[in-house]
DRENPA-3360 file (N, C-alpha, C; in nm, 2 decimals, always signed):
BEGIN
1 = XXXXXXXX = -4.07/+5.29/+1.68/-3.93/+5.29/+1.63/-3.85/+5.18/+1.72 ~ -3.87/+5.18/+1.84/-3.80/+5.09/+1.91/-3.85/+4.96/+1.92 ~ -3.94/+4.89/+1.86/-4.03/+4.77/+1.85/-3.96/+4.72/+1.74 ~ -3.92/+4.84/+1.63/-3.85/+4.78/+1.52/-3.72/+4.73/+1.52 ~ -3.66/+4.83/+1.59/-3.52/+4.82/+1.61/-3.53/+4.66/+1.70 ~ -3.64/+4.65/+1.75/-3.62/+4.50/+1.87/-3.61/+4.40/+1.76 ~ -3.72/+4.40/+1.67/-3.75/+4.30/+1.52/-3.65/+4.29/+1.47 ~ -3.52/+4.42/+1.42/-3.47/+4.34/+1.38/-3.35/+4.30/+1.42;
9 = XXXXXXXX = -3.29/+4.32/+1.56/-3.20/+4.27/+1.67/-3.24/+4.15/+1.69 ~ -3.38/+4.09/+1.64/-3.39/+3.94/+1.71/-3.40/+3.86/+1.58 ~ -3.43/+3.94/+1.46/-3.41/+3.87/+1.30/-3.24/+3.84/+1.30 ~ -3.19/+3.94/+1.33/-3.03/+3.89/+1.32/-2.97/+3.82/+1.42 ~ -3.01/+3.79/+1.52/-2.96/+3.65/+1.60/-3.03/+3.54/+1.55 ~ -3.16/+3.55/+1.52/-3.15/+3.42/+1.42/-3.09/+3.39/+1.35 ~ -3.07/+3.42/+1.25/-2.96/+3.42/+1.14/-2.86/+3.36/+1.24 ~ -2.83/+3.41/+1.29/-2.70/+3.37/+1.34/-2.68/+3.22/+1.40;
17 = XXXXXXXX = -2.77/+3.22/+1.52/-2.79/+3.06/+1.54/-2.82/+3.01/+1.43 ~ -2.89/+3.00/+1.35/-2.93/+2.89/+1.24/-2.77/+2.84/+1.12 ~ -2.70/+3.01/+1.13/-2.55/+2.94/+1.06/-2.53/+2.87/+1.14 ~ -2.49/+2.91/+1.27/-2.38/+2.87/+1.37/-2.46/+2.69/+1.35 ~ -2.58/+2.65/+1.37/-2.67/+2.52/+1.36/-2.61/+2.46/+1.23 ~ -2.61/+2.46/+1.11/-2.52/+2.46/+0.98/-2.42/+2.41/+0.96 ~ -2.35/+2.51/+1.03/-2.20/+2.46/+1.05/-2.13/+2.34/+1.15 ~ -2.20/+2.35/+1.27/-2.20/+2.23/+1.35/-2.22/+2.10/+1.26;
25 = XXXXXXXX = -2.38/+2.12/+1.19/-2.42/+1.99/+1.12/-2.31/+1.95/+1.03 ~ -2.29/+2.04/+0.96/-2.18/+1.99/+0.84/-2.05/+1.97/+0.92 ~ -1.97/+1.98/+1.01/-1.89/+1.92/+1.06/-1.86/+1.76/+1.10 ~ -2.03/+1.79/+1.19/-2.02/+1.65/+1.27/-2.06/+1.53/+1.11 ~ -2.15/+1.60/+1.02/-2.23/+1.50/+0.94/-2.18/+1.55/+0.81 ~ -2.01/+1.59/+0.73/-1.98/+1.66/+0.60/-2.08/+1.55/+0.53 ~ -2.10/+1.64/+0.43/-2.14/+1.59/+0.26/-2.02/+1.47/+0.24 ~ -2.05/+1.40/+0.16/-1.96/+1.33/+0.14/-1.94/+1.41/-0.05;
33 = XXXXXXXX = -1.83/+1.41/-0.09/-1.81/+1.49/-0.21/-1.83/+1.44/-0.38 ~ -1.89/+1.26/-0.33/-1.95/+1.21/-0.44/-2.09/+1.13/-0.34 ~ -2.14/+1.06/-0.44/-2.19/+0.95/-0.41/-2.15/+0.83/-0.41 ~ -2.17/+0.75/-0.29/-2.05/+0.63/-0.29/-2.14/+0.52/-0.37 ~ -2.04/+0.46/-0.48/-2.10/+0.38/-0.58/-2.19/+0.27/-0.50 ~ -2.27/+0.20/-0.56/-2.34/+0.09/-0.52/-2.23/-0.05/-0.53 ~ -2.26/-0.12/-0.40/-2.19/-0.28/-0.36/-2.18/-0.31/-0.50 ~ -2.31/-0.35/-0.55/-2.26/-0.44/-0.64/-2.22/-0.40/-0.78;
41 = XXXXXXXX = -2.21/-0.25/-0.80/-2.12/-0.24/-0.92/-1.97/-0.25/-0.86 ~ -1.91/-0.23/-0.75/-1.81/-0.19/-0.71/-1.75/-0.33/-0.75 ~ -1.85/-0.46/-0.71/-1.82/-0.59/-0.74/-1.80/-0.62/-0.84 ~ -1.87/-0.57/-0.93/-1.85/-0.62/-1.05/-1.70/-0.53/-1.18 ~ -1.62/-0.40/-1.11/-1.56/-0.32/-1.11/-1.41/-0.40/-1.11 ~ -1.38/-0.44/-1.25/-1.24/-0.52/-1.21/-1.12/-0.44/-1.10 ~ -1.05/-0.49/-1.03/-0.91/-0.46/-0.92/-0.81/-0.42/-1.02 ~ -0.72/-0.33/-1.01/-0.59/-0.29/-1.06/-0.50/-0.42/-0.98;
49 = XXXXXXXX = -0.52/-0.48/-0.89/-0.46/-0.51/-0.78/-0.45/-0.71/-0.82 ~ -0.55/-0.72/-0.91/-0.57/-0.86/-0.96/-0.56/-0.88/-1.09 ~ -0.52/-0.81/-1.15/-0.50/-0.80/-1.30/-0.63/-0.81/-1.36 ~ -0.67/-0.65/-1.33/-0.82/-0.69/-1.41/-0.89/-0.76/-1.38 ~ -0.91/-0.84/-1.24/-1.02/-0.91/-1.23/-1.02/-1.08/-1.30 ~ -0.88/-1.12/-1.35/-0.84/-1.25/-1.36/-0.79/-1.34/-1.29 ~ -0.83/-1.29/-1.15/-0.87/-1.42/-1.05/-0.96/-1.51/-1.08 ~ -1.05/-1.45/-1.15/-1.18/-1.46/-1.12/-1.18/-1.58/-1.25;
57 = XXXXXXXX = -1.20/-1.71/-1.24/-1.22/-1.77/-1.38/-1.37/-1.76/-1.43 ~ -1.42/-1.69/-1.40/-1.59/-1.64/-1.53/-1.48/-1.51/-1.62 ~ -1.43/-1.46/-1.56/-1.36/-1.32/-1.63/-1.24/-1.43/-1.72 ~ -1.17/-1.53/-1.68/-1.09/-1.58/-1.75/-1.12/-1.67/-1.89 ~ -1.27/-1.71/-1.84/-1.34/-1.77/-1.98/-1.36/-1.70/-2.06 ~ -1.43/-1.54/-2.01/-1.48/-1.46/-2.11/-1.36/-1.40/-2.23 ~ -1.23/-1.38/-2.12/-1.11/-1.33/-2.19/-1.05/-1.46/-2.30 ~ -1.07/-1.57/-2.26/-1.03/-1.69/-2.38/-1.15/-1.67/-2.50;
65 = XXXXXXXX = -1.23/-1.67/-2.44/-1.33/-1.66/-2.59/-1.36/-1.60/-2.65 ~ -1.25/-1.46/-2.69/-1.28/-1.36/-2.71/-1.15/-1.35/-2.87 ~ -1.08/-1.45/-2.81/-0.95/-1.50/-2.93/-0.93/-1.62/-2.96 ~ -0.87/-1.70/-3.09/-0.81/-1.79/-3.08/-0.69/-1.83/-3.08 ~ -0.64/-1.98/-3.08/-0.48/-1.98/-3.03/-0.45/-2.06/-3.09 ~ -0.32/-2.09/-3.12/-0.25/-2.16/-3.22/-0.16/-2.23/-3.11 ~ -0.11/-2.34/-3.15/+0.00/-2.48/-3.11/+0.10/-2.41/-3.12 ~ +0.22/-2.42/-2.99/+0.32/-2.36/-3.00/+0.42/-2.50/-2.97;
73 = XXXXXXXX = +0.61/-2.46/-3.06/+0.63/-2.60/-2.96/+0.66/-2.56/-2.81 ~ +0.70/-2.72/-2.74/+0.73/-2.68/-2.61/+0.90/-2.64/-2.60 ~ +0.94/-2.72/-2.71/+1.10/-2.71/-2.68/+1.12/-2.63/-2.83 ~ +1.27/-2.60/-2.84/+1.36/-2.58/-2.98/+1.41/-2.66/-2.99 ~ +1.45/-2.69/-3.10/+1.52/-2.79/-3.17/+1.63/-2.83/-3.11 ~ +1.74/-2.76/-3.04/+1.86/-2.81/-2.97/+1.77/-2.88/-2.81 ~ +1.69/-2.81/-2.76/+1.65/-2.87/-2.68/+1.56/-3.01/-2.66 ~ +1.54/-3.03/-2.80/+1.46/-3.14/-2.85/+1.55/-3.26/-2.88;
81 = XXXXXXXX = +1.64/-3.22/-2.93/+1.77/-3.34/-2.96/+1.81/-3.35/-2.80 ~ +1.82/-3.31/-2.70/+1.86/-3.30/-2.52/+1.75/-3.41/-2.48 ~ +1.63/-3.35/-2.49/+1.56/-3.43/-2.43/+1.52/-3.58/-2.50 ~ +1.56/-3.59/-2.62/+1.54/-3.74/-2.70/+1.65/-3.81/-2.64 ~ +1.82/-3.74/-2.66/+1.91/-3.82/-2.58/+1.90/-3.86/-2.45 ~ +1.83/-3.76/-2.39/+1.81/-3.82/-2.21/+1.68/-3.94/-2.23 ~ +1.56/-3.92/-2.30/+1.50/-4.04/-2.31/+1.51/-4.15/-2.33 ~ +1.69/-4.18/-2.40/+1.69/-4.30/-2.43/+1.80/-4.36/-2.32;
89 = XXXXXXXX = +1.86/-4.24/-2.26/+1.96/-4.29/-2.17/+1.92/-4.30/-2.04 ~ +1.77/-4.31/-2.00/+1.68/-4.33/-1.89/+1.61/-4.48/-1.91 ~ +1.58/-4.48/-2.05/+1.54/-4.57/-2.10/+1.56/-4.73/-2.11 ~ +1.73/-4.70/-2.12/+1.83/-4.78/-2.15/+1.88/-4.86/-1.99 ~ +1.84/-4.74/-1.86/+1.87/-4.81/-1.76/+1.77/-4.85/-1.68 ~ +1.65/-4.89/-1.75/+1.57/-4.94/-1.70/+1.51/-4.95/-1.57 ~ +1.47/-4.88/-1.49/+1.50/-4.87/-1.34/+1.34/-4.80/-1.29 ~ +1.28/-4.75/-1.35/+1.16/-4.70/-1.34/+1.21/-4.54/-1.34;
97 = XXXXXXXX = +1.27/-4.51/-1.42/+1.26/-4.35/-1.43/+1.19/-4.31/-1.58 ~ +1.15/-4.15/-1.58/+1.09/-4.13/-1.65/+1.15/-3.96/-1.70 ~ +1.13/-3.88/-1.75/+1.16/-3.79/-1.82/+1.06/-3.67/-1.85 ~ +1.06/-3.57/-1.80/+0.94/-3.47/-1.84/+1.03/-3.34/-1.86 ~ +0.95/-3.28/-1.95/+1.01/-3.14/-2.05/+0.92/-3.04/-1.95 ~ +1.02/-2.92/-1.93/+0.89/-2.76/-1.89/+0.88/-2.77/-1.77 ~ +0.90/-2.85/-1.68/+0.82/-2.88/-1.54/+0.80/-2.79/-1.48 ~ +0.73/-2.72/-1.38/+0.71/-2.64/-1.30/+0.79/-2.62/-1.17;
105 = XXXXXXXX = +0.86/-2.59/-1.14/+0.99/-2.60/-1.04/+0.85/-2.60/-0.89 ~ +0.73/-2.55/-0.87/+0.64/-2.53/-0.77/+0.57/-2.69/-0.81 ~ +0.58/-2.73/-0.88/+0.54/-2.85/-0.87/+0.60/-2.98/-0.80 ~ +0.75/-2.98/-0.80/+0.83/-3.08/-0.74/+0.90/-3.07/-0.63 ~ +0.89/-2.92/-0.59/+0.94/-2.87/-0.46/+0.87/-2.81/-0.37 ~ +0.91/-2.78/-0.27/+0.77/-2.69/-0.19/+0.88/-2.67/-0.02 ~ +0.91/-2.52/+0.06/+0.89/-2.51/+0.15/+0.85/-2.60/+0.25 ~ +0.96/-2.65/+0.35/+0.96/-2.72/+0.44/+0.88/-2.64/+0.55;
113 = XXXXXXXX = +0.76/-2.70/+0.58/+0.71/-2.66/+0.73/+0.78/-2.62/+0.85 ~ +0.89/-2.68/+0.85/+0.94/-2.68/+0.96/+1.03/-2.53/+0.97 ~ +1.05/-2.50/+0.82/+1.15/-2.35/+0.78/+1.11/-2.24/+0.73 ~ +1.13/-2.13/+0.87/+1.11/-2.05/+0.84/+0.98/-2.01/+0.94 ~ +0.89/-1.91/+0.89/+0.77/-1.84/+0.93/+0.66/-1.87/+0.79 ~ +0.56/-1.85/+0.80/+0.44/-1.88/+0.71/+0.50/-1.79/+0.63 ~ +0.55/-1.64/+0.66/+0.53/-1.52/+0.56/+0.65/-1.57/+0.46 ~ +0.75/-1.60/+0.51/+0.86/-1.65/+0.44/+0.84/-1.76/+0.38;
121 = XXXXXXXX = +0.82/-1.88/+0.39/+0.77/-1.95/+0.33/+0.68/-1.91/+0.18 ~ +0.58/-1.86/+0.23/+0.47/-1.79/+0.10/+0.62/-1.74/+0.02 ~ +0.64/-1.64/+0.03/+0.73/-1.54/-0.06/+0.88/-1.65/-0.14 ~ +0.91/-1.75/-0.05/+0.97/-1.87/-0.11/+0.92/-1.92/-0.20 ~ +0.77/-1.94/-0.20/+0.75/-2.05/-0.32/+0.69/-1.98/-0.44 ~ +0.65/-1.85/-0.39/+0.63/-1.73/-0.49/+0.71/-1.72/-0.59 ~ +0.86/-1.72/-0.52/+1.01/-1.68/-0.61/+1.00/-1.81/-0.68 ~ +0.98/-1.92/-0.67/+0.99/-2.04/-0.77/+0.92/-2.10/-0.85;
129 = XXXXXXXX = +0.76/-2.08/-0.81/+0.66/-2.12/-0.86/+0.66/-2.11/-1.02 ~ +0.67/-2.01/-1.07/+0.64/-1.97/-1.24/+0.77/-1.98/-1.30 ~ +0.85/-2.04/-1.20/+1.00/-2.12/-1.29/+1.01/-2.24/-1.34 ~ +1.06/-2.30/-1.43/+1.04/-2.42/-1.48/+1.18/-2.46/-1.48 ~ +1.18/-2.62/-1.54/+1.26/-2.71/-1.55/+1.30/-2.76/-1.66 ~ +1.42/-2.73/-1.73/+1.38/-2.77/-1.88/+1.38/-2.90/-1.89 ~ +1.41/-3.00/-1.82/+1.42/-3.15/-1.78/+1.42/-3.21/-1.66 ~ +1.31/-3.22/-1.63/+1.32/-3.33/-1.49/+1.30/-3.49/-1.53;
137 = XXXXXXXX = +1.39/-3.56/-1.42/+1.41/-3.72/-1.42/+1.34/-3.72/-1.31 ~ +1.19/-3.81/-1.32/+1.16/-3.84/-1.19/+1.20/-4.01/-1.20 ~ +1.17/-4.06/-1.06/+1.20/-4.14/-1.02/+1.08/-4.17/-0.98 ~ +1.09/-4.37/-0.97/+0.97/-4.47/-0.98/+0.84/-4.41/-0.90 ~ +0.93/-4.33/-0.77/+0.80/-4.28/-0.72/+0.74/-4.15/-0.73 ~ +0.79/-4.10/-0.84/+0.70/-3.99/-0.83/+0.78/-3.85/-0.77 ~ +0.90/-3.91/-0.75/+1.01/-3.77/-0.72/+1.13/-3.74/-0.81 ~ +1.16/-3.57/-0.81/+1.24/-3.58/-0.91/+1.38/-3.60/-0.84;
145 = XXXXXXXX = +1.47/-3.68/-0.94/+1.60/-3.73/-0.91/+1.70/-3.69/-0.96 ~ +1.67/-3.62/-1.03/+1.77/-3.53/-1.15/+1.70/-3.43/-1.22 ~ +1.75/-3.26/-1.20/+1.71/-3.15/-1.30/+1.87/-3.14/-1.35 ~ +1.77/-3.14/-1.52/+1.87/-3.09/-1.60/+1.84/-2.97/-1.70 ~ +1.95/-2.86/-1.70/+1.91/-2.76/-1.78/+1.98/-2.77/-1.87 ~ +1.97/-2.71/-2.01/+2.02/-2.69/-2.10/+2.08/-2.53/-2.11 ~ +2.14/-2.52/-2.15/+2.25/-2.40/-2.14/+2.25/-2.35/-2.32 ~ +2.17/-2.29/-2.37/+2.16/-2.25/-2.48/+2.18/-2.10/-2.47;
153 = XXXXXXXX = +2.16/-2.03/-2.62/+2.24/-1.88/-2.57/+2.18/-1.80/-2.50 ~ +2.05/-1.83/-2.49/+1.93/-1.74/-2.38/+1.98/-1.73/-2.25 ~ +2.02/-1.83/-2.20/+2.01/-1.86/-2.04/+2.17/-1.78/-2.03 ~ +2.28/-1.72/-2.11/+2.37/-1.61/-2.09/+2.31/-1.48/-2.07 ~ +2.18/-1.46/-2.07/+2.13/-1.32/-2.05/+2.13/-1.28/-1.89 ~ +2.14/-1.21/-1.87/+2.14/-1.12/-1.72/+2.01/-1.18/-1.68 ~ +1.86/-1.16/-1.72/+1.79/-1.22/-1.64/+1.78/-1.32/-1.61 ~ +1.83/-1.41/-1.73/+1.84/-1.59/-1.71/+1.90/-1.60/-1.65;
161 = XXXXXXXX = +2.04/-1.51/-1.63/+2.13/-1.63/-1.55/+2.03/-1.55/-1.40 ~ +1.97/-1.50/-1.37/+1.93/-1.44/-1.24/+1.85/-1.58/-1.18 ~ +1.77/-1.59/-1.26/+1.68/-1.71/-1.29/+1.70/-1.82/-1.25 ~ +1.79/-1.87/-1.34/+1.88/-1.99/-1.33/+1.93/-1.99/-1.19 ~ +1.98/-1.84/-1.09/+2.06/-1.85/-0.99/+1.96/-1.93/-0.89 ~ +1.84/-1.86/-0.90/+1.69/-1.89/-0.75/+1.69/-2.04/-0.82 ~ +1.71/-2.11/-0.92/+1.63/-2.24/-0.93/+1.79/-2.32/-0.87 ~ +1.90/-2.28/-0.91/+1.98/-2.33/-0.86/+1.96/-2.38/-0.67;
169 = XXXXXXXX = +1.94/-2.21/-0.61/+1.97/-2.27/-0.47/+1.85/-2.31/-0.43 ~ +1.73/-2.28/-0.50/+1.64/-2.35/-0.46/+1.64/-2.54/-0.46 ~ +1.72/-2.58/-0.54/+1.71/-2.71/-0.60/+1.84/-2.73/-0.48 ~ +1.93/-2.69/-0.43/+2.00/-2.71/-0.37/+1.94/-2.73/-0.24 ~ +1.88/-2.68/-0.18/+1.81/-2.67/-0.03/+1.74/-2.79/-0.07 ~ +1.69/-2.84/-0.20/+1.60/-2.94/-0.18/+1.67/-3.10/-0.17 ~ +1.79/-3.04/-0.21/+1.89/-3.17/-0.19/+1.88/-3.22/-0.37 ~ +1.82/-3.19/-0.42/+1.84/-3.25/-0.56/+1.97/-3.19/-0.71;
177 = XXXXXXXX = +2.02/-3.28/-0.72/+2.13/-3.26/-0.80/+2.07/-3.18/-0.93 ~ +2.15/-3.09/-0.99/+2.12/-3.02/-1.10/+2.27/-3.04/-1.22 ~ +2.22/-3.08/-1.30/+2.27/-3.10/-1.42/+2.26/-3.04/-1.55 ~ +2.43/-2.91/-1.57/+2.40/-2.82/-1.67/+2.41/-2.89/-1.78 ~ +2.35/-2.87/-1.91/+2.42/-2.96/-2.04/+2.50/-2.84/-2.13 ~ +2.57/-2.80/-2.13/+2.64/-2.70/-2.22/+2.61/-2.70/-2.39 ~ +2.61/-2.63/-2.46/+2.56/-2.63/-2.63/+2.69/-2.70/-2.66 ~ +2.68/-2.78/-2.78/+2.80/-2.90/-2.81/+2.85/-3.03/-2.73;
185 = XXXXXXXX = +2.72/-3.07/-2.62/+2.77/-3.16/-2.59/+2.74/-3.26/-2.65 ~ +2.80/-3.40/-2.64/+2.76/-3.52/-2.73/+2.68/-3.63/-2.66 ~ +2.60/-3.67/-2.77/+2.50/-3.80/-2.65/+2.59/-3.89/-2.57 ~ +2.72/-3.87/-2.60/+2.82/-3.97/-2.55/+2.86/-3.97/-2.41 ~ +2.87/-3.81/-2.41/+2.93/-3.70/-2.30/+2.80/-3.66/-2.16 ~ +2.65/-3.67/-2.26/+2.52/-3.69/-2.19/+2.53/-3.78/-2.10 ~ +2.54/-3.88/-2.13/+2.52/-4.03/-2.09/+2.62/-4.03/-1.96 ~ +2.74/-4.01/-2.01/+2.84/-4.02/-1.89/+2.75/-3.93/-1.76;
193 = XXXXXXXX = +2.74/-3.81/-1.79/+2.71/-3.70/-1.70/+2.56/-3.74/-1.62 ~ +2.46/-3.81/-1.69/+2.36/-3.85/-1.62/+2.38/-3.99/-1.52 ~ +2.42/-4.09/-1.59/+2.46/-4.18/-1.53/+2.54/-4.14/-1.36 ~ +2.67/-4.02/-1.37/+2.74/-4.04/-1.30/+2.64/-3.95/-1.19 ~ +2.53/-3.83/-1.26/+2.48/-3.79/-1.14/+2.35/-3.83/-1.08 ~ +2.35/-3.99/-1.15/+2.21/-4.07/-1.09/+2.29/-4.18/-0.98 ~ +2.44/-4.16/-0.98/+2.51/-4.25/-0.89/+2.52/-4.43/-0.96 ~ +2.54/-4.38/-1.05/+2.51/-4.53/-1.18/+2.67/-4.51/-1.25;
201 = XXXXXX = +2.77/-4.50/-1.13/+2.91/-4.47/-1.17/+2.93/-4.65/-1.25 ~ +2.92/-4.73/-1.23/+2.94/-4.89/-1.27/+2.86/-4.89/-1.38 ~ +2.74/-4.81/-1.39/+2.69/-4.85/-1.56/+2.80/-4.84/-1.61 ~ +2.74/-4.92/-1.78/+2.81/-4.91/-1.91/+2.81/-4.78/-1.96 ~ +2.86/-4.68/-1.99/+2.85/-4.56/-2.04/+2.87/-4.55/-2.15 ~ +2.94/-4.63/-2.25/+2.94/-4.65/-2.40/+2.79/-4.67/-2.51;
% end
């Protein structure tokens, strides 16, 4: 009887170490509660964080060839009569300037090195970059000398004019003159207003 009673006072401390052994393990070493996916599906697993994985131009081909596209214009019609009058009134003063529709405001401007911190900078050219120009005048070398916007009934909206505000002081820090054209003005009224803001006050303006 007492040989038994020993058997099974030493069956139940086993037990017991072997939990207590268990529970240690799984602390220091938990299960993990999935399986962690494999590297390279993870890679191949588009980002929330990149738009789907259209960083990536293999992902940007695949997404073009998957539709086709049709010709859109660049301008409307009032903006198209703006930009024919400014072509001919650049044209007319002969000087090496030239005229471009849509421009990319990140294209002609850029953050001065010397201003600011790198972080600031970045987040500057961020705010400008996917803004455009509805008219830029560059000049013989390759700088712009005049933005001109057209003021049609879009750019009265709360976001445009928001829009319009960042390209304003943006264009302002850059030292480049901006030129609104209001709906109803006349090629006559054009002409004066470019001339006088290319400093071509002595042109003929007629």
């Amino acid at each position: 009887m007492e040989f038994v009673l020993l058997a099974a006072v030493g069956v139940a401390v086993w037990f017991v170490i072997r939990s207590n052994r268990k529970s240690y393990s799984y602390r220091k070493h938990p299960r993990p509660l999935e399986r962690p996916e494999p590297v390279e599906r993870q890679a191949d697993r588009p980002s929330r964080k990149n738009n789907w994985g259209l960083t990536d131009p293999k992902n940007q081909a695949a997404a073009v060839a998957k539709v086709n596209f049709e010709k859109t214009k660049l301008m409307n019609a009032s903006e198209f009569r703006v930009f024919a009058a400014l072509e001919k009134i650049i044209a007319d003063l002969d000087e090496g300037y030239r005229v471009m529709a849509q421009t990319s405001l990140g294209e002609v401007i850029k953050p001065k090195s010397s201003s600011g911190d790198w972080k600031e900078r970045k987040n500057a050219f961020a705010s400008i970059n996917s803004k455009r120009l509805d008219f830029a005048v560059i000049d013989k070398f390759g700088f712009v000398a005049l933005a001109v916007e057209y003021q049609g009934s879009g750019h009265h909206q709360e976001t445009a004019f928001i829009r319009d505000a960042v390209k304003k002081e943006a264009l302002r820090r850059a030292g480049i003159r901006l030129l609104e054209v209001e709906k109803g003005t006349t090629p006559k009224e054009l002409k004066q207003s470019v001339l006088t803001s290319l400093g071509k006050n002595g042109t003929d303006a007629a």
